[in-house]
N, C-alpha and C positions, 0 to 999 in steps of 0.2 A: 504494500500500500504506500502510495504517496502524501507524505504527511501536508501539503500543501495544498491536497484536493480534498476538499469538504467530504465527508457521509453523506452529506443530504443535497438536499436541491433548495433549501430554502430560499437563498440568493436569488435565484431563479425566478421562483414561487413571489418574492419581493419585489421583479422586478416588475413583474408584469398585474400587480395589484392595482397601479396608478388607472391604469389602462380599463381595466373592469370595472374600479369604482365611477371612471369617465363614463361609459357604456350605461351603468346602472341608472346614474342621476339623471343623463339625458337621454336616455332610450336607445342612444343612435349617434353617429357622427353626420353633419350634414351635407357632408360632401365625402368624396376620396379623396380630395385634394387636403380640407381639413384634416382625415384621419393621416392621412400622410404628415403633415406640418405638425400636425400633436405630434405623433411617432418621433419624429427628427428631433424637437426639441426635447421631449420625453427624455431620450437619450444621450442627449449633448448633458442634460442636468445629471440624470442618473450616475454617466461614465466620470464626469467631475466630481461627485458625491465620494465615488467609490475610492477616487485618485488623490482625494484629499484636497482638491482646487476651487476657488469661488467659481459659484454655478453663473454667475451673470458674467462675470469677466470673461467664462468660457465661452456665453454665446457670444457676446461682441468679438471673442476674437473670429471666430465662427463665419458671422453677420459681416465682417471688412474682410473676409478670404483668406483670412489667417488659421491653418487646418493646426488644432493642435493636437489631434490624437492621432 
């Protein structure tokens, strides 16, 4: 076993919580372009949460074409 890979899946299970509670409150996304645009940003907050970096710095670098991940 690799002591740097979790047992479980919770991480997983956490990440995608946002997403469902999104879903639940409003029934639906109202576009694909929307669910898309959540998704993206979803993720740019999540992978900086994870990485220990401010979640807004990350999108502006994002936002003026600065890829930090």
């Amino acid at each position: 076993l690799d002591k740097d890979i979790p047992a479980d899946n919770n991480a997983s299970e956490r990440a995608i919580r946002n997403i469902k509670v999104k879903q639940k409150v409003s029934t639906q996304f109202k576009s694909f372009e929307g669910a898309v645009y959540y998704s993206n940003i979803r993720s740019i907050v999540d992978t900086s949460r994870k990485r220990g970096l401010n979640e807004f710095k990350s999108l502006q670098q994002v936002i003026m074409g600065n890829s930090i991940f």
